[in-house]
PyMOL Python script that loads the backbone (N, CA, C, O; Angstrom):
from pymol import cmd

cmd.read_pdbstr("""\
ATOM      1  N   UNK A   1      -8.727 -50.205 -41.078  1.00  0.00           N
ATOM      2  CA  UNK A   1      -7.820 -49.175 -40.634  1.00  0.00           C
ATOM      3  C   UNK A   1      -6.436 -49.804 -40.490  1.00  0.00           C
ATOM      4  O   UNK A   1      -6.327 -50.918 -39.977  1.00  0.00           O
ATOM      5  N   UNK A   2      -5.074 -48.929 -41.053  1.00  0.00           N
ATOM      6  CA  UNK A   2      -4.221 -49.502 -40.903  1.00  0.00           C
ATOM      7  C   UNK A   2      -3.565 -49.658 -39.479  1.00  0.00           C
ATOM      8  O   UNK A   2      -4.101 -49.424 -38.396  1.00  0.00           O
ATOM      9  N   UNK A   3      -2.488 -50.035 -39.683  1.00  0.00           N
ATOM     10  CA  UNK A   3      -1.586 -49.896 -38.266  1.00  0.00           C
ATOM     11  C   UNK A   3      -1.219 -48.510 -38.014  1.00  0.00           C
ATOM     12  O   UNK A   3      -1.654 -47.801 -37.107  1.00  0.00           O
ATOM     13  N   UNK A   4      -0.483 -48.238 -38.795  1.00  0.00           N
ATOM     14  CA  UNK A   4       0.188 -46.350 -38.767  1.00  0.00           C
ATOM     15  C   UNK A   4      -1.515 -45.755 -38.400  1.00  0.00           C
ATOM     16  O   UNK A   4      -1.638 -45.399 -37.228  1.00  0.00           O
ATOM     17  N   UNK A   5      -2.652 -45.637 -39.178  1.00  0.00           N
ATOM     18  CA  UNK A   5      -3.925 -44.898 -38.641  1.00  0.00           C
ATOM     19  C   UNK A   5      -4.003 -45.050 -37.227  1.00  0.00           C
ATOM     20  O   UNK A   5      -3.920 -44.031 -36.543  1.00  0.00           O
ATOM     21  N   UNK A   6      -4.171 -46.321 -36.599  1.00  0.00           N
ATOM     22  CA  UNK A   6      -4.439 -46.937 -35.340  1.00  0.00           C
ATOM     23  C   UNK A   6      -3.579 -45.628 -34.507  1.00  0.00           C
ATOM     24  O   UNK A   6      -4.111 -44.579 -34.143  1.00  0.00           O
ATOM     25  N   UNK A   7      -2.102 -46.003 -34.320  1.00  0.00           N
ATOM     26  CA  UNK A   7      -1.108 -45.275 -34.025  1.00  0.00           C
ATOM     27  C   UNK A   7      -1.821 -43.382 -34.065  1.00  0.00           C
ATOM     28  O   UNK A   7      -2.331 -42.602 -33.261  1.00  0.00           O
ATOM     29  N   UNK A   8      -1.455 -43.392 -35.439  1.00  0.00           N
ATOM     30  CA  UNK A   8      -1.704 -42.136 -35.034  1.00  0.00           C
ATOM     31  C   UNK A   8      -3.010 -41.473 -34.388  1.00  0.00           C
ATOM     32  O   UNK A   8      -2.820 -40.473 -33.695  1.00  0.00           O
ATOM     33  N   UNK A   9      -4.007 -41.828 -34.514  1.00  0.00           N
ATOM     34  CA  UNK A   9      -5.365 -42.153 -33.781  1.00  0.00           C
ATOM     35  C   UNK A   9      -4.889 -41.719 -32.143  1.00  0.00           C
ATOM     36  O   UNK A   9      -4.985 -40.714 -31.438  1.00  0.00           O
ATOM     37  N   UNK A  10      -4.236 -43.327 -31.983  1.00  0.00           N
ATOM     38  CA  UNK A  10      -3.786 -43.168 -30.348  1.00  0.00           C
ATOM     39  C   UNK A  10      -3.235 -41.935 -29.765  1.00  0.00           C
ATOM     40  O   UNK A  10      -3.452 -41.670 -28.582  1.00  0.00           O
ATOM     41  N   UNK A  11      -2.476 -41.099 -30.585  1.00  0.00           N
ATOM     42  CA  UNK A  11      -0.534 -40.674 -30.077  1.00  0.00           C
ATOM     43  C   UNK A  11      -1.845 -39.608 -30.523  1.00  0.00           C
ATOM     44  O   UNK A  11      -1.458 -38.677 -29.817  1.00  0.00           O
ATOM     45  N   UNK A  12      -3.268 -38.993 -31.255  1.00  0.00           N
ATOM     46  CA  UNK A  12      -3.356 -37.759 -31.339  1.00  0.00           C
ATOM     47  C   UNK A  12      -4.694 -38.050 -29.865  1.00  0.00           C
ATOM     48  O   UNK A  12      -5.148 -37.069 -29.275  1.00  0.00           O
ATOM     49  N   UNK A  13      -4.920 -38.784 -29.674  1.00  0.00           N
ATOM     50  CA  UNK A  13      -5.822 -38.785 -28.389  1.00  0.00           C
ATOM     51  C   UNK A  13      -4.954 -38.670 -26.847  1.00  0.00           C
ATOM     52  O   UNK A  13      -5.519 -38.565 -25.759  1.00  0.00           O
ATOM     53  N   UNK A  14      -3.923 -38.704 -26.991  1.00  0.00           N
ATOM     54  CA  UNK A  14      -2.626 -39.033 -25.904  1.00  0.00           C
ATOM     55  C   UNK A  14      -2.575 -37.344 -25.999  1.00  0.00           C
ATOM     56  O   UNK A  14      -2.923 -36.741 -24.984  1.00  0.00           O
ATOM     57  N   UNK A  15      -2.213 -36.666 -27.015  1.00  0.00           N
ATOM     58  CA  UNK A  15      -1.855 -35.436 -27.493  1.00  0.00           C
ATOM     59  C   UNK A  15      -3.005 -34.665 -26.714  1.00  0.00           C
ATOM     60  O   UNK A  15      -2.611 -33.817 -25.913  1.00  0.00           O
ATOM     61  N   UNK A  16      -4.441 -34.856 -26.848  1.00  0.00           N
ATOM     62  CA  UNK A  16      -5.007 -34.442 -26.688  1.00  0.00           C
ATOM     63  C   UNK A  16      -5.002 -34.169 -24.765  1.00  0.00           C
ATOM     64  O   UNK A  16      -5.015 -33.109 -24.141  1.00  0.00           O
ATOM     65  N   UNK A  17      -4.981 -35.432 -24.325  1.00  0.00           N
ATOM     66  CA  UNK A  17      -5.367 -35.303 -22.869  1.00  0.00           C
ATOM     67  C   UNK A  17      -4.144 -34.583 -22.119  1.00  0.00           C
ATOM     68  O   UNK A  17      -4.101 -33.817 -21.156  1.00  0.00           O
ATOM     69  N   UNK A  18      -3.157 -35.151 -22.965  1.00  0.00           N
ATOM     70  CA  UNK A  18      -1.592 -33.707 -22.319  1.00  0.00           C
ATOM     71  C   UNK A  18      -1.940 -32.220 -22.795  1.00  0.00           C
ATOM     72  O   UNK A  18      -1.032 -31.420 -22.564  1.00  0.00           O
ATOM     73  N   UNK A  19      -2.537 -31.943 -23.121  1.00  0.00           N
ATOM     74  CA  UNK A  19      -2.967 -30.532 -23.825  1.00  0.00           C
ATOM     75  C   UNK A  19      -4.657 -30.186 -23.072  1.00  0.00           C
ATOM     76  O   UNK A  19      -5.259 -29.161 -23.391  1.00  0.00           O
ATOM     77  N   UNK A  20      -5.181 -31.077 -22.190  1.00  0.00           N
ATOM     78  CA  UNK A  20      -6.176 -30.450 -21.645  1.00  0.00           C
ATOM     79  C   UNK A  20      -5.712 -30.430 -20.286  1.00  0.00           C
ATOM     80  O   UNK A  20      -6.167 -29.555 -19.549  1.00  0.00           O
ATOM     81  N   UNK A  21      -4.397 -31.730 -19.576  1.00  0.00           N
ATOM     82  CA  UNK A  21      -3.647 -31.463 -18.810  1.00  0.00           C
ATOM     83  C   UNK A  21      -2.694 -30.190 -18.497  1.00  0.00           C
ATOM     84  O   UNK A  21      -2.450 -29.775 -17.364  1.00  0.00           O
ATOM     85  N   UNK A  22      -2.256 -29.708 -19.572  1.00  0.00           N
ATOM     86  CA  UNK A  22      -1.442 -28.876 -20.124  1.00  0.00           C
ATOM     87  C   UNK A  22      -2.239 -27.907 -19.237  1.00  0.00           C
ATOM     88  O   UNK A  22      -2.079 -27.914 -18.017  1.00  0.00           O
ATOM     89  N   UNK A  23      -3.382 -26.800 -20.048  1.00  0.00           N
ATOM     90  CA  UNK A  23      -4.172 -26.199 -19.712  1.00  0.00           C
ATOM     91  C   UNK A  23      -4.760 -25.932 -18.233  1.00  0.00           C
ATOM     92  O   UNK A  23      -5.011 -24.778 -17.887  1.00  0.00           O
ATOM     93  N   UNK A  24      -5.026 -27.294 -17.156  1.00  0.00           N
ATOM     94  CA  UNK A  24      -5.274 -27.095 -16.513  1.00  0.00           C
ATOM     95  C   UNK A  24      -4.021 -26.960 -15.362  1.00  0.00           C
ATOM     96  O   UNK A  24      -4.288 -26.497 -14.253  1.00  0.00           O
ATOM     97  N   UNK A  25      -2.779 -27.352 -15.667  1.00  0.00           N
ATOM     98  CA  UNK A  25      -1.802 -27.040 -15.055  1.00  0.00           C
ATOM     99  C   UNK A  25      -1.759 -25.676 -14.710  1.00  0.00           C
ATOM    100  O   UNK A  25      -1.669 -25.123 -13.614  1.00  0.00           O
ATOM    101  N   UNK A  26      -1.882 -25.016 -16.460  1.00  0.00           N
ATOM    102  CA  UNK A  26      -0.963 -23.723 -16.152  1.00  0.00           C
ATOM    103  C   UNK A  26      -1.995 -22.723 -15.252  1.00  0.00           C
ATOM    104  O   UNK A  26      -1.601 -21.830 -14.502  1.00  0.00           O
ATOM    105  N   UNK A  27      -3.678 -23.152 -15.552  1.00  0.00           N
ATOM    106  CA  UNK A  27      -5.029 -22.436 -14.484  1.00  0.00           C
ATOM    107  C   UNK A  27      -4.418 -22.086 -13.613  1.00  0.00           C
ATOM    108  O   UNK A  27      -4.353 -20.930 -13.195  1.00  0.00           O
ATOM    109  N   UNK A  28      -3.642 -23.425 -13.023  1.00  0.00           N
ATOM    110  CA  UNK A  28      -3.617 -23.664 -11.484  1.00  0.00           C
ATOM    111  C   UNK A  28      -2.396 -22.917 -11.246  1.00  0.00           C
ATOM    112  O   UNK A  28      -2.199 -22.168 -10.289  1.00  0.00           O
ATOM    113  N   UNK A  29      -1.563 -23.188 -12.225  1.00  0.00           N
ATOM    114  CA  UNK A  29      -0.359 -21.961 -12.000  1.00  0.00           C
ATOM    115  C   UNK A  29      -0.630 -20.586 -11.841  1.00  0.00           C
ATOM    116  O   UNK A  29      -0.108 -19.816 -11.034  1.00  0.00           O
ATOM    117  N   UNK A  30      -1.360 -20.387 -12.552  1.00  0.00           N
ATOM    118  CA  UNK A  30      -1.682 -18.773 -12.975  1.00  0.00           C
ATOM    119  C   UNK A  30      -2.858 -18.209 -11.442  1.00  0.00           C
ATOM    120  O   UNK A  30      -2.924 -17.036 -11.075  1.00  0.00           O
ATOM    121  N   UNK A  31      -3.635 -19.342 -10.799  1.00  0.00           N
ATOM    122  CA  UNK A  31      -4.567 -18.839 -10.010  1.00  0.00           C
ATOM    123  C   UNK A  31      -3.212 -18.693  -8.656  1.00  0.00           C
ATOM    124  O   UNK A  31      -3.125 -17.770  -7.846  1.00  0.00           O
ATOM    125  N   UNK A  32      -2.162 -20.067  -8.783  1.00  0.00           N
ATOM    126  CA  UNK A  32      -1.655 -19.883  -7.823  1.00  0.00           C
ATOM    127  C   UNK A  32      -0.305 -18.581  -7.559  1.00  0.00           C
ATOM    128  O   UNK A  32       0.184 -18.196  -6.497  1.00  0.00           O
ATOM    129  N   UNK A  33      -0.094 -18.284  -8.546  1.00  0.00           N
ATOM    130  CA  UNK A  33       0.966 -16.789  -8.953  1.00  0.00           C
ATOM    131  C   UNK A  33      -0.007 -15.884  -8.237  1.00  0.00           C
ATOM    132  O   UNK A  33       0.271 -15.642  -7.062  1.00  0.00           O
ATOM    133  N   UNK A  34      -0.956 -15.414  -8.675  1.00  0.00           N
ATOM    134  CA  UNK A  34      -2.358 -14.676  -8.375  1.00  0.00           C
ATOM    135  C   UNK A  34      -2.220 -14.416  -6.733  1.00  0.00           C
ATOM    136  O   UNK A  34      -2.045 -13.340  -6.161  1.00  0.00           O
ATOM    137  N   UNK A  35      -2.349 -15.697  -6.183  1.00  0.00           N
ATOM    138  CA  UNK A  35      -2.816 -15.708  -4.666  1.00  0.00           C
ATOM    139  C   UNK A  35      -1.219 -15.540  -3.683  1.00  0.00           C
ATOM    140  O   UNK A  35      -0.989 -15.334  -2.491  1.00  0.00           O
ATOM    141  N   UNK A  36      -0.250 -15.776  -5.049  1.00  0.00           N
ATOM    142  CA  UNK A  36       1.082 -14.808  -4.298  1.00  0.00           C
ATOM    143  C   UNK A  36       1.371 -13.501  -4.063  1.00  0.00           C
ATOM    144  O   UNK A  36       1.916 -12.958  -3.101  1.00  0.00           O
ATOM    145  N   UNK A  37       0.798 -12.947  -5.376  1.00  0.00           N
ATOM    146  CA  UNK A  37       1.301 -11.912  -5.592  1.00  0.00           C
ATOM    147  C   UNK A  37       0.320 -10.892  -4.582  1.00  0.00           C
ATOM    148  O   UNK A  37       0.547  -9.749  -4.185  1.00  0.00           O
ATOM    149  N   UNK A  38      -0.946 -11.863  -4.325  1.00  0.00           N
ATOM    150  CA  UNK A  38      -2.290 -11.131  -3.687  1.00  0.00           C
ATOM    151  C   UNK A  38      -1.676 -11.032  -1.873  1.00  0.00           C
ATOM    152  O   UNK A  38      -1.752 -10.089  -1.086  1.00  0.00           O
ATOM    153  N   UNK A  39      -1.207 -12.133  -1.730  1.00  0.00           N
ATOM    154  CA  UNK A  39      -0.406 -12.354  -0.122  1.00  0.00           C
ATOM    155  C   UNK A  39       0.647 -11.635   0.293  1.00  0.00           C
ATOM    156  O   UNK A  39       0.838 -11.279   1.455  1.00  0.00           O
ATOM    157  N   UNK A  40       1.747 -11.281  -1.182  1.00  0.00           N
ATOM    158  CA  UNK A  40       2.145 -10.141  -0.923  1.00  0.00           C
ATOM    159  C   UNK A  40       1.670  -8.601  -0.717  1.00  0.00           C
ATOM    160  O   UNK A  40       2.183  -7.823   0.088  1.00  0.00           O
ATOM    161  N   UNK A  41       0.815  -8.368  -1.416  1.00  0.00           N
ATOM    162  CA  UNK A  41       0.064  -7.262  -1.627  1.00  0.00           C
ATOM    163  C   UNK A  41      -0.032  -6.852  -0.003  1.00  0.00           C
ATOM    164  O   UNK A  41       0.600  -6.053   0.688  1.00  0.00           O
ATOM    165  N   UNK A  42      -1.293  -7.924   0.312  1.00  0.00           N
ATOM    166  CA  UNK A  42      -1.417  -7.952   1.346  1.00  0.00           C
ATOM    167  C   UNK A  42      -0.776  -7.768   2.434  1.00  0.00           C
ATOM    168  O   UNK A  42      -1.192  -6.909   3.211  1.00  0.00           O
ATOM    169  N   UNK A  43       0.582  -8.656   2.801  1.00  0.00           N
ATOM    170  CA  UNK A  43       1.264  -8.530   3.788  1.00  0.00           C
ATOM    171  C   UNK A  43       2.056  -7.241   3.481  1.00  0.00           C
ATOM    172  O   UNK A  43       2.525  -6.737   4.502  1.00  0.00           O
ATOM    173  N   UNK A  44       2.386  -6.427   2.081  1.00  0.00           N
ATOM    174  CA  UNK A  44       3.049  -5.335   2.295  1.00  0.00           C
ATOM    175  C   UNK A  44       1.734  -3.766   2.506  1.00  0.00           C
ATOM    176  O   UNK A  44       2.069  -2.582   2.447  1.00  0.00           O
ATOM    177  N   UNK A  45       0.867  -4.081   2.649  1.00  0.00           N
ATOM    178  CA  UNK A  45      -0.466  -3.474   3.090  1.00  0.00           C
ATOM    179  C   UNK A  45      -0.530  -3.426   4.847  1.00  0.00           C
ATOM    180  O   UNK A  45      -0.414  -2.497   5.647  1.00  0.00           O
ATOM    181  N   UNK A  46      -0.669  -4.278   4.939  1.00  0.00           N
ATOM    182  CA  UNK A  46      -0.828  -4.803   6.370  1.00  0.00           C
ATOM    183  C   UNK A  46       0.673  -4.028   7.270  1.00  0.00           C
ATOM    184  O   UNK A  46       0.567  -3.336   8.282  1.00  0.00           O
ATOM    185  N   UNK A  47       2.332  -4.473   6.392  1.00  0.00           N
ATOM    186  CA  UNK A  47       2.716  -3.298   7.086  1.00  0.00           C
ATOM    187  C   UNK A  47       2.773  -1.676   7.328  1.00  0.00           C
ATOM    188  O   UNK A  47       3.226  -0.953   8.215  1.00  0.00           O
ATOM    189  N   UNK A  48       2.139  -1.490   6.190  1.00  0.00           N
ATOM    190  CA  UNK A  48       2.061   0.210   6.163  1.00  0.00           C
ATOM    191  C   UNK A  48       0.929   0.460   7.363  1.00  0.00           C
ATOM    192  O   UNK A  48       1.017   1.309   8.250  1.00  0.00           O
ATOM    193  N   UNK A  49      -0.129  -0.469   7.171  1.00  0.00           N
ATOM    194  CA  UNK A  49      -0.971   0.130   7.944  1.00  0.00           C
ATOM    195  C   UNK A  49      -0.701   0.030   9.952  1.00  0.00           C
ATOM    196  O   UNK A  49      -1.221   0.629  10.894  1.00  0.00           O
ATOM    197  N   UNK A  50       0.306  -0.984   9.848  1.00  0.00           N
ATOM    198  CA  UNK A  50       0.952  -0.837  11.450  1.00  0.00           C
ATOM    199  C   UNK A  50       1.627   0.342  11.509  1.00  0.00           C
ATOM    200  O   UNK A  50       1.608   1.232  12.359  1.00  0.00           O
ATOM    201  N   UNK A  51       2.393   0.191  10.205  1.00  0.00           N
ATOM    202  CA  UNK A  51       2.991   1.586  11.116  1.00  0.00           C
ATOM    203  C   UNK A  51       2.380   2.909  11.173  1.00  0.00           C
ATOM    204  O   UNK A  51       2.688   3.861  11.889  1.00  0.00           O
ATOM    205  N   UNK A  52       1.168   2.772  10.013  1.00  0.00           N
ATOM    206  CA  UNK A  52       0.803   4.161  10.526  1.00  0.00           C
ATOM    207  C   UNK A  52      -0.354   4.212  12.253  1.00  0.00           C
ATOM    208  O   UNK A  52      -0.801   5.124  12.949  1.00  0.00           O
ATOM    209  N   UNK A  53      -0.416   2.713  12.296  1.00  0.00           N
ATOM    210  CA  UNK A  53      -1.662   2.208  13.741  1.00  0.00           C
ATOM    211  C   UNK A  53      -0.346   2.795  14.751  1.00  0.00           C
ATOM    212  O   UNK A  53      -0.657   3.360  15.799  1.00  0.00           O
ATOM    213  N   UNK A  54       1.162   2.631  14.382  1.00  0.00           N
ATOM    214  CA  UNK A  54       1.975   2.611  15.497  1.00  0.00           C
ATOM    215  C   UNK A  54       2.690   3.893  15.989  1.00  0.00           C
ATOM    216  O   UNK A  54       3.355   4.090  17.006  1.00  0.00           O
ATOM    217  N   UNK A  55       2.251   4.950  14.651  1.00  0.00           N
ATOM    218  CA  UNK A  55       2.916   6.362  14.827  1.00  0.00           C
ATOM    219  C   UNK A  55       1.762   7.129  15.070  1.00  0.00           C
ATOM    220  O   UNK A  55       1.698   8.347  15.237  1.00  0.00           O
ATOM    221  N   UNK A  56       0.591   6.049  15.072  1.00  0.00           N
ATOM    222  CA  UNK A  56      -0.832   7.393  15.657  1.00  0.00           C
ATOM    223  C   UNK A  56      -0.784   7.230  17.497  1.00  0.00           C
ATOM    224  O   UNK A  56      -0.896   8.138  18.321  1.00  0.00           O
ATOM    225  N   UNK A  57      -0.595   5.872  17.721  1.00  0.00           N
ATOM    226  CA  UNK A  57      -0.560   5.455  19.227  1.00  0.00           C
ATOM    227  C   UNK A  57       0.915   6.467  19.749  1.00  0.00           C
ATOM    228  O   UNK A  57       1.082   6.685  20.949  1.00  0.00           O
ATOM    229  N   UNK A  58       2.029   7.086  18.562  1.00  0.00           N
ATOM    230  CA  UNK A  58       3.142   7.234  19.800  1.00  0.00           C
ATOM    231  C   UNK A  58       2.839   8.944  19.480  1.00  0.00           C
ATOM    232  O   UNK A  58       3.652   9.847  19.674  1.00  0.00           O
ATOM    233  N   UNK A  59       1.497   9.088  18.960  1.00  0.00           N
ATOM    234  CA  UNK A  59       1.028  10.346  18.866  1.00  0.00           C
ATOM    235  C   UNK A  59       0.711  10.362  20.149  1.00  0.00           C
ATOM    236  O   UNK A  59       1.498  10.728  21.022  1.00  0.00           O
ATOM    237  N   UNK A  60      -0.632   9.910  20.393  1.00  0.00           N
ATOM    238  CA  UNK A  60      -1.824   9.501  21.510  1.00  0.00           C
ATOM    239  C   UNK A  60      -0.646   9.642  22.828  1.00  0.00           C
ATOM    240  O   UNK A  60      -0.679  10.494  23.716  1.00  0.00           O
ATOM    241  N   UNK A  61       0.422   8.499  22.651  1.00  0.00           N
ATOM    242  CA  UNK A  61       1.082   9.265  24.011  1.00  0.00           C
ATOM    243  C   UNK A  61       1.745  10.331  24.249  1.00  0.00           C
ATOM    244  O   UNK A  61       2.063  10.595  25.408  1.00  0.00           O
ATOM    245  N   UNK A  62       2.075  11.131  23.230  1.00  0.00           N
ATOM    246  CA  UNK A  62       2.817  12.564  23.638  1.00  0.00           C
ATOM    247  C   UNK A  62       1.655  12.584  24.029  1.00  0.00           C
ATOM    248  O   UNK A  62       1.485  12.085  25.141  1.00  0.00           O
ATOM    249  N   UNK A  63       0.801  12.971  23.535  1.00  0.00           N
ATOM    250  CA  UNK A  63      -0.424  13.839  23.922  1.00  0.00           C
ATOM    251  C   UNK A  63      -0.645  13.795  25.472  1.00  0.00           C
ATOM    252  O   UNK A  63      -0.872  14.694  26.281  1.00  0.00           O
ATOM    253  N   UNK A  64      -0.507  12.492  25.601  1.00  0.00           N
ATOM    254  CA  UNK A  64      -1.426  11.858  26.915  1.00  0.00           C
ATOM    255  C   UNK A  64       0.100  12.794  27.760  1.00  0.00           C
ATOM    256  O   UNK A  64      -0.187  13.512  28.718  1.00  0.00           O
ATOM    257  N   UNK A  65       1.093  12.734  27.475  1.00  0.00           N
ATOM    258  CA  UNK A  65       2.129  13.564  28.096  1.00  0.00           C
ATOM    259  C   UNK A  65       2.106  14.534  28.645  1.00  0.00           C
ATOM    260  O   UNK A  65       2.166  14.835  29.837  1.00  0.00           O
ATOM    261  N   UNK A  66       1.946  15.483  27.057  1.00  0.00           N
ATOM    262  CA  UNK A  66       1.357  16.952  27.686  1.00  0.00           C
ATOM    263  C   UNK A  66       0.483  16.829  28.275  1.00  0.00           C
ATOM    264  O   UNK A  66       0.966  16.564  29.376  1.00  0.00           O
ATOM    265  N   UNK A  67      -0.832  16.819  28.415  1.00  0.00           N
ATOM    266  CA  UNK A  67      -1.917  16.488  29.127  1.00  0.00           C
ATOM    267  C   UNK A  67      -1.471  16.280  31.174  1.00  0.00           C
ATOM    268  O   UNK A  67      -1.879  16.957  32.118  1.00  0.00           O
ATOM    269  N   UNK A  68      -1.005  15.691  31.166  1.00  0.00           N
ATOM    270  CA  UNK A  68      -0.318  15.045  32.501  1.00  0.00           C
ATOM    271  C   UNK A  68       0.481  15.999  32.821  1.00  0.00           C
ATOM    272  O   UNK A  68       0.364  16.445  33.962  1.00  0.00           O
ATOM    273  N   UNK A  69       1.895  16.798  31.590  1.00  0.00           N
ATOM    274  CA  UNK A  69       2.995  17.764  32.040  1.00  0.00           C
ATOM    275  C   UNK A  69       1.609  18.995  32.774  1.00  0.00           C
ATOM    276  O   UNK A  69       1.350  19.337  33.929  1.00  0.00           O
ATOM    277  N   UNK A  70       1.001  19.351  31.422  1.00  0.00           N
ATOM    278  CA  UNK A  70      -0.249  20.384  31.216  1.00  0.00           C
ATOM    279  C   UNK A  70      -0.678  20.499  33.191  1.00  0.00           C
ATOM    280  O   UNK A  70      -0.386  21.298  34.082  1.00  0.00           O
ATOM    281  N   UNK A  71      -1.374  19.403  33.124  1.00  0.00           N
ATOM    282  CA  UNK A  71      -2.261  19.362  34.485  1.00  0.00           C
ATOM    283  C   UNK A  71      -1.187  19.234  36.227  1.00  0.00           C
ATOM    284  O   UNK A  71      -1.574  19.220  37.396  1.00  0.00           O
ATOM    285  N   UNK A  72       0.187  19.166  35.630  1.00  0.00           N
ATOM    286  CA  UNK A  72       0.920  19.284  36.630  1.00  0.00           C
ATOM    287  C   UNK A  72       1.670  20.968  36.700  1.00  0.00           C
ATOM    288  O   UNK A  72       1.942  21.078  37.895  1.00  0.00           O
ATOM    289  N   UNK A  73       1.913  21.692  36.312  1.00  0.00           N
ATOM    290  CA  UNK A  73       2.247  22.337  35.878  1.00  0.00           C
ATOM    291  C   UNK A  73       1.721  23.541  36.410  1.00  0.00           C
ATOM    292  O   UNK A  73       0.594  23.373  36.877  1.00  0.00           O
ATOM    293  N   UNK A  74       2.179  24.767  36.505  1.00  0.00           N
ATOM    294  CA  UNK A  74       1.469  25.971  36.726  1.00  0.00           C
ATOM    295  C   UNK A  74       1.654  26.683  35.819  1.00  0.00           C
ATOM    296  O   UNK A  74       2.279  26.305  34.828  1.00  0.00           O
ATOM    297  N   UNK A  75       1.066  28.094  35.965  1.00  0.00           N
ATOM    298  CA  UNK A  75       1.008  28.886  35.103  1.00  0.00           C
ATOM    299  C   UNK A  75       2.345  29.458  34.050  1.00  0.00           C
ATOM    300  O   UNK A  75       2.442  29.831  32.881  1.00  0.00           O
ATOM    301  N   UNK A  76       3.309  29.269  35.279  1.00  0.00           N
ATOM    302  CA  UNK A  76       4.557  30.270  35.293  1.00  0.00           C
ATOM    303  C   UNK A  76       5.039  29.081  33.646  1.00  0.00           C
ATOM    304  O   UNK A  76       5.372  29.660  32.612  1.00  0.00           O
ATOM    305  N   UNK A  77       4.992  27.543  33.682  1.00  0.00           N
ATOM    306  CA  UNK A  77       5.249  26.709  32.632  1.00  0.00           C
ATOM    307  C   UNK A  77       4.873  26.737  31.760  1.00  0.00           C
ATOM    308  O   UNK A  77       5.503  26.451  30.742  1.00  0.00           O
ATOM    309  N   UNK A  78       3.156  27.256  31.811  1.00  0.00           N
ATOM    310  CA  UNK A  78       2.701  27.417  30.387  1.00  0.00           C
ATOM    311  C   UNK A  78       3.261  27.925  29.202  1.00  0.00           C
ATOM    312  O   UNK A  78       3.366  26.947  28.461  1.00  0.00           O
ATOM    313  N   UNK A  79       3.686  28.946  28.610  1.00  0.00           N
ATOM    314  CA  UNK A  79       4.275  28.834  27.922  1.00  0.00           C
ATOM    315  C   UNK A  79       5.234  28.215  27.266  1.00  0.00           C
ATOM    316  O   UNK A  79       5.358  28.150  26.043  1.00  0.00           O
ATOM    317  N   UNK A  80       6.063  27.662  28.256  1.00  0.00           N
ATOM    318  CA  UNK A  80       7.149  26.429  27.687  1.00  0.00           C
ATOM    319  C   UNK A  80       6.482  25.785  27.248  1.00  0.00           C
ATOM    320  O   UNK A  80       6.606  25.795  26.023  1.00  0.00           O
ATOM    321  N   UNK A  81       5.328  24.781  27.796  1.00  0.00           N
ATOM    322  CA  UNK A  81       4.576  23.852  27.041  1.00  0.00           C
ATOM    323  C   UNK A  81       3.858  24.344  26.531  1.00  0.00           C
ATOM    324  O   UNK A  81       2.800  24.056  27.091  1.00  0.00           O
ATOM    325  N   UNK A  82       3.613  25.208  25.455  1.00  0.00           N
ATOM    326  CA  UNK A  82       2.549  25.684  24.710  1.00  0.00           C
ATOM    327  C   UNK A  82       3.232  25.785  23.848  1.00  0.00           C
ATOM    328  O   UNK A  82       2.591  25.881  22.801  1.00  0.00           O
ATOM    329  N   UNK A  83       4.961  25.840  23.626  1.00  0.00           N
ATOM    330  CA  UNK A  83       5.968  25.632  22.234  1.00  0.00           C
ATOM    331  C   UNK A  83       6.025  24.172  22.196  1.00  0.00           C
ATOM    332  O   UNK A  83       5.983  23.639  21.087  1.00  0.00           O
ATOM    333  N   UNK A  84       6.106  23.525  23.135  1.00  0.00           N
ATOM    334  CA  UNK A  84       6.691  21.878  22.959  1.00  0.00           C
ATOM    335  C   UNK A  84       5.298  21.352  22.598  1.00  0.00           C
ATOM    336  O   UNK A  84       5.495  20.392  21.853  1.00  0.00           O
ATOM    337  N   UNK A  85       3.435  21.602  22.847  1.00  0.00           N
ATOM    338  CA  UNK A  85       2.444  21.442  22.306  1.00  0.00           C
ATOM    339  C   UNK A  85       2.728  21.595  21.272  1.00  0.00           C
ATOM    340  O   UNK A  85       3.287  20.577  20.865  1.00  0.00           O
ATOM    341  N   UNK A  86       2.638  22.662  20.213  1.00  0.00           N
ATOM    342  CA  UNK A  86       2.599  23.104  19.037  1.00  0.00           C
ATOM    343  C   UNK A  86       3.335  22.061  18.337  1.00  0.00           C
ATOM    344  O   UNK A  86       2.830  21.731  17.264  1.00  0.00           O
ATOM    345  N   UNK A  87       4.435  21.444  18.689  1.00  0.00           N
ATOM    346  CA  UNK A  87       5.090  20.338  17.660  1.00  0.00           C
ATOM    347  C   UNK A  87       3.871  19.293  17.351  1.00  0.00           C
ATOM    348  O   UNK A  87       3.580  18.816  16.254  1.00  0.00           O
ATOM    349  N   UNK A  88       3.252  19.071  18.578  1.00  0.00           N
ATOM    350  CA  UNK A  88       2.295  18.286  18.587  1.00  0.00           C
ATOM    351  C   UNK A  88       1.277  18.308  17.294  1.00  0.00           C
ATOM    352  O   UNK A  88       1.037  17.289  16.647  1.00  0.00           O
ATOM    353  N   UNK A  89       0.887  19.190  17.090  1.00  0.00           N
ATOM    354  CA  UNK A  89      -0.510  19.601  16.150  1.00  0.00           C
ATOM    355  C   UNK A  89       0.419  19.596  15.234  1.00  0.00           C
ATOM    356  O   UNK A  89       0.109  20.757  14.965  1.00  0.00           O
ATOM    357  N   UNK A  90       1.375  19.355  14.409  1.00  0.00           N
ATOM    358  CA  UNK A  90       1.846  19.713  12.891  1.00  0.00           C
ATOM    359  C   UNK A  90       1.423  18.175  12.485  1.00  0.00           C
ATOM    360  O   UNK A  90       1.559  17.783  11.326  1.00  0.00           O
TER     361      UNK A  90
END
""", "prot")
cmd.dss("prot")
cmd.show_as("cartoon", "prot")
cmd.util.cbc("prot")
cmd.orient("prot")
């Protein structure tokens, strides 16, 4: 075998292990893009679902409001709070 064979021999086995390097780089790129784009997902998930956890709780307290106005209240009020309820239920 000549010299130039030897050589090229080497430089295509060199070729080779940068090209299975290659490959496993970009895996790791591609799994790690993946687990960004998944964390975003996530964290923009996670805020929708507060705020809808945070506009059901500032439901829960009107409610708990009327409820309290409701049970303080006499008759002669009812009606007032039976318009300011009704916002309630939409």
């Amino acid at each position: 075998m000549s010299l130039i064979d030897l050589l090229k021999e080497k430089i295509e086995r060199q070729l080779a292990a940068y090209d299975e390097q290659l490959e496993a780089a970009q895996a790791k790129a591609k799994a790690k893009q993946a687990q960004a784009e998944a964390d975003v997902a996530g964290a923009e998930l996670e805020q929708q679902f507060l705020a809808e956890i945070n506009g059901i709780k500032d439901k829960m307290a009107e409610g708990q409001a009327y409820l309290k106005e409701l049970s303080e209240a006499g008759d002669e009020k009812a009606e007032e709070i039976k318009s300011k309820v009704a916002r309630f239920f939409d």
